[in-house]
Every structure is written in C-alpha cells, then in structure tokens.
FIFIMAR-694646 format. One record per residue (C-alpha): residue number from 1; residue in one letter; x, y, z. Coordinates in nm, 2 decimals, always signed. Example, Ala and Ser with C-alpha at 12.3 -4.5 7.8 and 13.67 -1.06 7.14 Angstrom:
2
[minu 1 a [+1.23 -0.45 +0.78]]
[minu 2 s [+1.37 -0.11 +0.71]]
// end
This chain:
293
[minu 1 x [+8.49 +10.48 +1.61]]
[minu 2 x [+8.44 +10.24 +1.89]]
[minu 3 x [+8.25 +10.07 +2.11]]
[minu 4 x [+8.22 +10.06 +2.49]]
[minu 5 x [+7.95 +9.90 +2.76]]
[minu 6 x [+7.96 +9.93 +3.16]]
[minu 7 x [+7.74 +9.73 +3.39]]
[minu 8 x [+7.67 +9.83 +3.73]]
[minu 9 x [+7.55 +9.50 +3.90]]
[minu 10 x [+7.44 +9.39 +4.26]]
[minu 11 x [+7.82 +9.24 +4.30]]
[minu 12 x [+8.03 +9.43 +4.13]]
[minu 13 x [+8.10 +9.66 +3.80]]
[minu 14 x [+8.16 +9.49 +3.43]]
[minu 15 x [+8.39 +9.73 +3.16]]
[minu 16 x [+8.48 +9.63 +2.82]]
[minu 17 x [+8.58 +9.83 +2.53]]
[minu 18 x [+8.73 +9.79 +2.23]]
[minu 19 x [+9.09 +9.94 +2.06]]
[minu 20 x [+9.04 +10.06 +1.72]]
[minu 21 x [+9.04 +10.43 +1.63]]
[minu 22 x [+8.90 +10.49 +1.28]]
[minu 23 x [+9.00 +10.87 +1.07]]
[minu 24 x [+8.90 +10.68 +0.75]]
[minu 25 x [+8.94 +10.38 +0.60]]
[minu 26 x [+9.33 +10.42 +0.49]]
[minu 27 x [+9.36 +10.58 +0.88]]
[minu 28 x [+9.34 +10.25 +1.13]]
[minu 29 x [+9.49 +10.31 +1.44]]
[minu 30 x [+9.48 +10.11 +1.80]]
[minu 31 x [+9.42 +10.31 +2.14]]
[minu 32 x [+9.38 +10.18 +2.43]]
[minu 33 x [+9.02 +10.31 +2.58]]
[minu 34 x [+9.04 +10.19 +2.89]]
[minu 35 x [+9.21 +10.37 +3.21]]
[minu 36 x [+9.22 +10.27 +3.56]]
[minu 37 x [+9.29 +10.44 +3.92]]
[minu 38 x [+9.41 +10.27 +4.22]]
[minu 39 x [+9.50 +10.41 +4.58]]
[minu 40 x [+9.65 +10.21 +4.83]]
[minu 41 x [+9.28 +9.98 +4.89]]
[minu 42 x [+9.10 +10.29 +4.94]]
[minu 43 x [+8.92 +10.32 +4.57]]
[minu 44 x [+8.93 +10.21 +4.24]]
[minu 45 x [+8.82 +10.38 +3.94]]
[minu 46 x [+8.77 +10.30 +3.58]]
[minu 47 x [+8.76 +10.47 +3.29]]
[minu 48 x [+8.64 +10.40 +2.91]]
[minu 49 x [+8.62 +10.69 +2.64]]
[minu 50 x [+8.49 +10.75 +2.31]]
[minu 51 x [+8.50 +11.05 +2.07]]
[minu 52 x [+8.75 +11.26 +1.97]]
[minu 53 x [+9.09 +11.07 +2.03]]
[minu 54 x [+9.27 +11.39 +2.07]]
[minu 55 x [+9.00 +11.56 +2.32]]
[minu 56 x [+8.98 +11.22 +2.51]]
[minu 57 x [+9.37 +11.15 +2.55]]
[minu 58 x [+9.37 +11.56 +2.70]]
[minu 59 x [+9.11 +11.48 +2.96]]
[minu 60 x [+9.26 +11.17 +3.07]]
[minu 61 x [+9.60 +11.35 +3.08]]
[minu 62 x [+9.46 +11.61 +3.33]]
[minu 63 x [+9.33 +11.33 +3.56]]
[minu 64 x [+9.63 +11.16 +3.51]]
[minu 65 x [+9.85 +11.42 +3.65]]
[minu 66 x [+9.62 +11.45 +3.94]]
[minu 67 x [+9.58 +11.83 +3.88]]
[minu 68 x [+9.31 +12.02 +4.07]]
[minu 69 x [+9.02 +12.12 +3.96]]
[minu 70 x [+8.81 +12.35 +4.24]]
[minu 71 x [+9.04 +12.15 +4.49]]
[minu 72 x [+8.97 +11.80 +4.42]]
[minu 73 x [+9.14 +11.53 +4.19]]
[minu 74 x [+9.04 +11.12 +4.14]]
[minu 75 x [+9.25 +11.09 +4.42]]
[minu 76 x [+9.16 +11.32 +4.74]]
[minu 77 x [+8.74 +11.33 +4.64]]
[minu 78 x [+8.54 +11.15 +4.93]]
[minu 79 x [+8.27 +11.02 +4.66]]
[minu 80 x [+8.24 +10.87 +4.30]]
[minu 81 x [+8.00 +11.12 +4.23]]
[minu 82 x [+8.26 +11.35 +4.30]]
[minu 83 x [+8.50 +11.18 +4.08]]
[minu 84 x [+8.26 +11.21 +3.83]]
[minu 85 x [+8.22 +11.60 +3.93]]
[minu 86 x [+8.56 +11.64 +3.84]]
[minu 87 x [+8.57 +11.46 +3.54]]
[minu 88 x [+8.31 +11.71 +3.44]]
[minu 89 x [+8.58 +11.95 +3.51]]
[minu 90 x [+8.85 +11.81 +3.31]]
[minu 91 x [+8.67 +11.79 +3.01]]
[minu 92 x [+8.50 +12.14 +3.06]]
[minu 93 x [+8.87 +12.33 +3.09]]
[minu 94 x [+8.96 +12.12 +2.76]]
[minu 95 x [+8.69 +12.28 +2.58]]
[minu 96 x [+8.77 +12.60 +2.69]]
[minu 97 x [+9.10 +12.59 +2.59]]
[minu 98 x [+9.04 +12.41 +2.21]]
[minu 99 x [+8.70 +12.49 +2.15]]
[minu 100 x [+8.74 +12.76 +1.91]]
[minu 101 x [+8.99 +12.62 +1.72]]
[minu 102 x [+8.83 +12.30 +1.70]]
[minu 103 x [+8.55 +12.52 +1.52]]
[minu 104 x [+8.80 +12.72 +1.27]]
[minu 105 x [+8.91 +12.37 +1.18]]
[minu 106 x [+8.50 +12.24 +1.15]]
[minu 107 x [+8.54 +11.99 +1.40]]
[minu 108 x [+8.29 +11.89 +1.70]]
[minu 109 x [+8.37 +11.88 +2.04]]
[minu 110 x [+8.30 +11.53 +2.09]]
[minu 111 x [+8.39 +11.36 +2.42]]
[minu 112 x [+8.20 +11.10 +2.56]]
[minu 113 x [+8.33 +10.84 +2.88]]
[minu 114 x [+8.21 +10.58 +3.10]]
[minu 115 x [+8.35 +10.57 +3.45]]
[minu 116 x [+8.28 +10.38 +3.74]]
[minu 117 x [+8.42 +10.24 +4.05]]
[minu 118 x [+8.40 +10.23 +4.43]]
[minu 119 x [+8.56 +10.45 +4.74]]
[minu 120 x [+8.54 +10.23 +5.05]]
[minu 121 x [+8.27 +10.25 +5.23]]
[minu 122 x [+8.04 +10.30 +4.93]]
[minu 123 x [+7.88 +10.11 +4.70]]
[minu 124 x [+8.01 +10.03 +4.34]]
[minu 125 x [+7.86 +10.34 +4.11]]
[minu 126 x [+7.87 +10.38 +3.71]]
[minu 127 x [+7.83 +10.77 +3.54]]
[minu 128 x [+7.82 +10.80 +3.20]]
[minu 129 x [+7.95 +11.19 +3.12]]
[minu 130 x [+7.88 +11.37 +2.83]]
[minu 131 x [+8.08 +11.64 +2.60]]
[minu 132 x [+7.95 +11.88 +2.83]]
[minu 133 x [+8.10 +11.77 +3.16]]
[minu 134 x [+7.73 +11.68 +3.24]]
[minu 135 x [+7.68 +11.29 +3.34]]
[minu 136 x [+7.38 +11.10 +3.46]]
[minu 137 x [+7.45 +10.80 +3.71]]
[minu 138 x [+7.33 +10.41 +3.63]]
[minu 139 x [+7.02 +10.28 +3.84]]
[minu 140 x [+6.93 +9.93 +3.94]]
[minu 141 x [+6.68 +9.99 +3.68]]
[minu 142 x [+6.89 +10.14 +3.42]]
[minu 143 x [+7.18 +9.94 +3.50]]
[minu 144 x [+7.41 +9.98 +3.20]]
[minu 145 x [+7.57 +10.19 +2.96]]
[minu 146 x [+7.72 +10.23 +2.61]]
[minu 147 x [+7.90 +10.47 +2.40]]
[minu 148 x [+8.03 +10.45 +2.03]]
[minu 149 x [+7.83 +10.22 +1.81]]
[minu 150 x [+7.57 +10.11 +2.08]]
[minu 151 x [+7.30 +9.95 +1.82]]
[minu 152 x [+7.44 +9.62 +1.72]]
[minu 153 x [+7.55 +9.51 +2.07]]
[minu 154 x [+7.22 +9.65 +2.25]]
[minu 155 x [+6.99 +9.41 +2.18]]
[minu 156 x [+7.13 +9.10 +2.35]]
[minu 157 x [+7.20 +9.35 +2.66]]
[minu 158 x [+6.86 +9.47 +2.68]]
[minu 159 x [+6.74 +9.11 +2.69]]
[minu 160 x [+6.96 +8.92 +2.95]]
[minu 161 x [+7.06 +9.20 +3.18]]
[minu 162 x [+6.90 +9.32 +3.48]]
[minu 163 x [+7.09 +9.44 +3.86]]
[minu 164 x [+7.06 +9.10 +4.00]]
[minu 165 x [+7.24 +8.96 +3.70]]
[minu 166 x [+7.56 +8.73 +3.85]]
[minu 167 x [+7.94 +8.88 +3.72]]
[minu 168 x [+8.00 +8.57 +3.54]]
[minu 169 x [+7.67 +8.57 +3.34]]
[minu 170 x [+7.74 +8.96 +3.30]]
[minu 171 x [+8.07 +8.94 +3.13]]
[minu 172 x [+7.96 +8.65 +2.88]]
[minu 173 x [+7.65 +8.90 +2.77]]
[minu 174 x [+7.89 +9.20 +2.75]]
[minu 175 x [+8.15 +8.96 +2.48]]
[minu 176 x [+7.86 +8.88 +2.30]]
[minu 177 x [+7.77 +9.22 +2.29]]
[minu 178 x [+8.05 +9.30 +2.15]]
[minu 179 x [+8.12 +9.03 +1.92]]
[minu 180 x [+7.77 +9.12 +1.76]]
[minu 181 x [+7.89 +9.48 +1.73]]
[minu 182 x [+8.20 +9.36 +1.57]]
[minu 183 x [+8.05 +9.18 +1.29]]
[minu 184 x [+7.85 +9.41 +1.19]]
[minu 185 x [+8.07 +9.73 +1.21]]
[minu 186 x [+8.41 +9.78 +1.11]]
[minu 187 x [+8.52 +10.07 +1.32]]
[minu 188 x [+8.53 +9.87 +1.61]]
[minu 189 x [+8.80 +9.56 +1.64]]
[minu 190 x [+9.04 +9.40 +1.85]]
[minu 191 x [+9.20 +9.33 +2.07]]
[minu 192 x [+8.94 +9.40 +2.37]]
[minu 193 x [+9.02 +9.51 +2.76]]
[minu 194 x [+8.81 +9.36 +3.00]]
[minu 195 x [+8.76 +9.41 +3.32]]
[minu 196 x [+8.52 +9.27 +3.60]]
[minu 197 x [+8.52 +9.44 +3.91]]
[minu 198 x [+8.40 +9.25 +4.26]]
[minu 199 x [+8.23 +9.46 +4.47]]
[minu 200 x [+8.44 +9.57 +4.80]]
[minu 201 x [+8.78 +9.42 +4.63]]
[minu 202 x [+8.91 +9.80 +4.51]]
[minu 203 x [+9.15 +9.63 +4.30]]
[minu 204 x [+9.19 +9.47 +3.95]]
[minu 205 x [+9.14 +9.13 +4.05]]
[minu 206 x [+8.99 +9.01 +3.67]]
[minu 207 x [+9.16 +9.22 +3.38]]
[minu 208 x [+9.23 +9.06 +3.03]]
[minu 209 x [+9.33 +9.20 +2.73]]
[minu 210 x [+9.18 +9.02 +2.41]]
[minu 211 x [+9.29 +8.90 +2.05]]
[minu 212 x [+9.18 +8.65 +1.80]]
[minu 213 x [+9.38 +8.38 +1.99]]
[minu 214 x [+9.24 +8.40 +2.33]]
[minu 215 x [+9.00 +8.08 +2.36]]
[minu 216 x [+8.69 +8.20 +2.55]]
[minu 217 x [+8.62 +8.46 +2.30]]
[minu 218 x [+8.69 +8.25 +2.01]]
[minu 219 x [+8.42 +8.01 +2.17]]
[minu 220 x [+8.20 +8.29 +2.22]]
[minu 221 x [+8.21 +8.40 +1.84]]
[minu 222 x [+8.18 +8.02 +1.68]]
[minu 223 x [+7.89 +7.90 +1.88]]
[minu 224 x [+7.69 +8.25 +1.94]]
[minu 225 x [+7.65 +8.24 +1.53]]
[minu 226 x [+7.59 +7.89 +1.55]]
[minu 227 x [+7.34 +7.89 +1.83]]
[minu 228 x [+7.19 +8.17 +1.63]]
[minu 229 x [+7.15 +8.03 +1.28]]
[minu 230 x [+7.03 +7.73 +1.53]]
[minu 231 x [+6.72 +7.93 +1.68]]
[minu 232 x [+6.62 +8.11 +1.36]]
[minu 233 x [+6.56 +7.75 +1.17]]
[minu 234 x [+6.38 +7.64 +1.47]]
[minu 235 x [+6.09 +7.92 +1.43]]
[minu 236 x [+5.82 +7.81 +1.15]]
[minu 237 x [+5.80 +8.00 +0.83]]
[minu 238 x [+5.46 +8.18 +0.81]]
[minu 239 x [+5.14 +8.00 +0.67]]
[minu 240 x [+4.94 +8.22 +0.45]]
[minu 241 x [+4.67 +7.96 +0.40]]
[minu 242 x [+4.61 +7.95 +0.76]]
[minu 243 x [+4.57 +7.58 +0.75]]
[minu 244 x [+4.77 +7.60 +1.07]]
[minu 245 x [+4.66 +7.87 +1.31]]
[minu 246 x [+4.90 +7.92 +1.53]]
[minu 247 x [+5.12 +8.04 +1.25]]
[minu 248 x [+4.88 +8.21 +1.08]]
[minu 249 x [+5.02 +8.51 +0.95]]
[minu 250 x [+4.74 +8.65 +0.74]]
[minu 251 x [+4.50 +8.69 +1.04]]
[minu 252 x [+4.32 +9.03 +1.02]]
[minu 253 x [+4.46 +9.29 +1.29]]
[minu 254 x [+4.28 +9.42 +1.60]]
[minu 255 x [+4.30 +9.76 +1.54]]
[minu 256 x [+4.34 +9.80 +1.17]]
[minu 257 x [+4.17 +9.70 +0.90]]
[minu 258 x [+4.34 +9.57 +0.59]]
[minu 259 x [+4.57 +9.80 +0.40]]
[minu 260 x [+4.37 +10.00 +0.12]]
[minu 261 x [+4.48 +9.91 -0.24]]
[minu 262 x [+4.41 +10.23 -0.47]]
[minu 263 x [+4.35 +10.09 -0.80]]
[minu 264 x [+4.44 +10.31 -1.12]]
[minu 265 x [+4.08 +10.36 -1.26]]
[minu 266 x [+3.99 +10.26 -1.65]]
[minu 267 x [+4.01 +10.56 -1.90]]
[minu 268 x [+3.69 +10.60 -2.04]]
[minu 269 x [+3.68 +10.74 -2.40]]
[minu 270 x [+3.44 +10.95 -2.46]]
[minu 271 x [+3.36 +10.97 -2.84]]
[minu 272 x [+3.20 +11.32 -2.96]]
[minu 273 x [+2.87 +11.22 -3.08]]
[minu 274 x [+2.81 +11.33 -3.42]]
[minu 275 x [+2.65 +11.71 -3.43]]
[minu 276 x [+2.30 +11.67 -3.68]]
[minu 277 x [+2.32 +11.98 -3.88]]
[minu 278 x [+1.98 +12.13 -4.05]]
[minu 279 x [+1.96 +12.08 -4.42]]
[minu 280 x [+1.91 +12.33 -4.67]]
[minu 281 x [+1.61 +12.33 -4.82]]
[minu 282 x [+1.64 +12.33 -5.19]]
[minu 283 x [+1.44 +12.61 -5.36]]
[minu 284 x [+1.15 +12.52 -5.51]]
[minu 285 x [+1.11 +12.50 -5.86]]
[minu 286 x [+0.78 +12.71 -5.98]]
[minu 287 x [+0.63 +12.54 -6.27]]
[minu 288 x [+0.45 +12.81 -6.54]]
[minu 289 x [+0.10 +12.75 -6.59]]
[minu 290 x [-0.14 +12.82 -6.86]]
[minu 291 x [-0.39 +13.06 -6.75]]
[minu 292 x [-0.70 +12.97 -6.95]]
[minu 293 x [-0.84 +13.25 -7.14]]
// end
C-alpha cells in the first residue's frame, strides 16, 4: 500500500509520499512514488501514484518516453489540465492493452495518481486522476488530496489546512500527516520524498528525501505524540454526578429522550386450579317395613 497527500496552496504546491510497496507481509518492497518533469523554466510537473505497482510504473513509462497520445505529451501541452488530459490517456491505453488479462489473472485495474504543477504563465494546479483516466481538479475550497491509506493522516489535514495556509506551516501538517498514518498502518514506511513547490519558481527548489535519521522528522514524531498524550490529559474526565456542569456528561439530550431499557418480564406460573368433580351418590339403602295387618 501507500500513502500520498498534495496541497494546492495560495503560494505554491506541497507533495509527499511515502516508499513502501506491500504484496504481503513476507513481500516488502521500496518504490519510489514520486516523479517529476522539468523543461527548460517553462513548467514543472509532479507526480505521486498509488495502486497497482505494475499498472503505475507502465503509465509513468509512457509519459516518460514522452510518447503521443492525440498529439500531445507533458512536454508540448499548453495547460496542466492538459497534462492531466494526457495522463488520462496514458493510463486509458494501459488498460486497454492489460485489462483482460489482468481479469484471467483476478486482478483489479487499480491506478490512482496525484499530479500537479505549473506551465508559465499559469497558476499552480493539483488533479487527482482516477483508474479511469478521469480526474477532478483541487479548489481553494477543496484544496488537497490523498490516495492510499487516507484515514489516519486526514484528520489533522482537515483541521489546520485551508488555501491561505503559508508552505512552511503546510509541509509541517503534511509530516504529521504522515507520521500519524505511519503509526497506525504498516503498509506505509520510509523513507519519504518531499517536495514543496514555490509558486512561479518551475523548479525543485525544496526536495528531500527522508529516513529515521533526518532531524526534523524525528522532532516531528517525538513531540507530536508527546504534545498529544499532553492535550488528552488536559481535557477533564466526565462527571456523572453532575456536581460540575460544565462537564456534565449525563445531561438529557435535545432531541432524544433517554435510551429505552427493555426489561425481560417475570414468568408468571400459572397453577391449574383443581377441577371439583360431582360425587356419586351412594344408593340408598331401603329398609323393610312391617306392614301392620
């Protein structure tokens, strides 16, 4: 597996990814993810990928090369929408030609990437592009993305980042991120490639590739679980008394009422009254009598 996050900011782009490849647990492997594309300070590209490592590698091959697809390549589009078009392209020509044996072998067509970057003139943009060569584009609203293991690192993202965040503040959010995502999951591990892209610079002006030794992100893991264990004791436990209000947890809801309790009822035995039979009367013994002559 693996994990992957892009930022499109007001100054510039943020990419990190991780390098593990998982095919089991006796089947650790370390790939690159990351790509990048440079031309002469006319635009800058980068890439991140998760997914199949086979399908992956092919797509990144063909844009590689720099072969045509209706025309256009990474390196002759005028747009990074069009980059992204092609993309698209790459990925859709690899799943014509391995699709069905992909299927004889039961194996999904799974392909997912990141990619972002800037053509001069442009602004910075950020697509995330699906199996199906189909890709939706970040906002200033929506202004990141994941792929891989998404759900451990999401949290702190969705909490600190917004467009106007600065690229400094971005790429310390993005580590933790990922440092939450790797201890909590093992498919994803070091060493990390990060890259922080200023806005108008179309070149690789901040990239770092990251172990166990590197200092910041040895910082970042100590005191984040510190600072966390830190703010967890700081809340109060819940009072059930409700002595004190404000941490009150029994209060009665709004909305609800209390949770019904269904109580197993008392069996009630029911003793057969006794049935009052009639009693045979005995016959009556006639007693002889004199007649009186």
């Amino acid at each position: 597996m693996t994990y992957c996050v892009g930022l499109c900011l007001k100054d510039g782009l943020v990419f990190l990814s991780d390098t593990r490849t998982n095919a089991g647990v006796d089947q650790i492997g370390t790939f690159r993810k990351m790509s990048l594309f440079q031309k002469d300070k006319d635009r800058f590209f980068t890439l991140m990928s998760a997914g199949n490592l086979a399908i992956t590698q092919a797509v990144k091959e063909i844009l590689l090369q720099g072969q045509l697809l209706n025309g256009k390549n990474l390196w002759n589009v005028e747009s990074t929408h069009d980059a992204a078009v092609v993309i698209g392209d790459a990925i859709k020509q690899v799943y014509d030609r391995d699709h069905k044996a992909l299927e004889k072998a039961g194996i999904d067509f799974n392909c997912n990437l990141i990619f972002g970057g800037q053509i001069k003139g442009e602004r910075p943009r950020l697509f995330n592009i699906y199996s199906a060569g189909n890709f939706i584009e970040a906002t200033p609203e929506t202004c990141y993305f994941q792929i891989g293991e998404s759900k451990y690192g999401k949290p702190i993202l969705d909490r600190v980042i917004t467009f106007d965040t600065p690229l400094n503040l971005a790429t310390k959010c993005a580590l933790i991120s990922m440092d939450s995502t790797l201890n909590s999951n093992i498919s994803v591990g070091l060493p990390l490639d990060l890259m922080v892209y200023e806005k108008n610079s179309l070149q690789a002006s901040k990239l770092v590739t990251m172990d166990e030794s590197n200092p910041y992100f040895q910082m970042i893991h100590q005191l984040w679980g510190e600072k966390l264990r830190s703010a967890f004791n700081s809340i109060a436990e819940p009072s059930w008394s409700g002595a004190t209000p404000s941490r009150s947890i029994a209060s009665p809801a709004k909305k609800m009422g209390a949770v019904p309790i269904h109580r197993a009822s008392k069996a009630i035995k029911k003793v057969a009254a006794p049935v009052k039979t009639a009693a045979k009367a005995s016959p009556k013994k006639k007693v002889a009598t004199k007649s009186k002559r």
